[in-house]
C-alpha positions, 0 to 999 in steps of 0.5 A, a space after each residue: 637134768 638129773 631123773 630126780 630132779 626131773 621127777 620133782 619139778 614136774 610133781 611141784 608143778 602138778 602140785 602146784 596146778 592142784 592147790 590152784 583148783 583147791 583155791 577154786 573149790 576154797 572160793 566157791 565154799 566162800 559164796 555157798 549157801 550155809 547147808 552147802 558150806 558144811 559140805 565144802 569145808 569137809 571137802 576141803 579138809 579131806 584134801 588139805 589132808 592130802 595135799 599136805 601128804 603129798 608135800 611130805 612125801 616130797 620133801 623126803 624125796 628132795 632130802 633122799 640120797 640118789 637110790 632112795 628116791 626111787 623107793 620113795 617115787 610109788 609112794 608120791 605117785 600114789 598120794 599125788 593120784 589120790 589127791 588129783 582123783 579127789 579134786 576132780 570129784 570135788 571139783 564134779 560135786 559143786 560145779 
């Protein structure tokens, strides 16, 4: 298997472990009291946010030629950090 492809599916996979988490906190904020729910939804949208940067620096990496997808690379490892450091804080706030 090419690196490339390789560095993909395990970053879709992780993405896809993530959004599963953010589907949690989505149906926690379904059954929060009112005062709470406005926290949830702010969280949520922060990490809709970020979610949705990571997609996008995906999808320039998949549509990169085979030396610019290592340029690309620190940039998805970045946002994917962000994303994940910012789920599990949400996830340690309303748990």
């Amino acid at each position: 298997m090419e690196a490339k492809q390789a560095y993909q599916e395990k970053q879709e996979a992780q993405l896809k472990q993530l959004n599963a988490r953010i589907d949690l906190l989505r149906a926690k904020a379904e059954e929060a009291r009112a005062d709470a729910k406005v926290e949830y939804v702010e969280r949520l949208e922060e990490l809709d946010a970020r979610r949705d940067e990571v997609k996008a620096r995906l999808e320039r990496l998949e549509s990169s030629g085979r030396q610019a997808w290592r340029e690309l690379k620190g940039g998805v490892d970045s946002a994917m950090a962000e994303l994940e450091k910012s789920v599990s804080k949400a996830l340690s706030r309303f748990s």
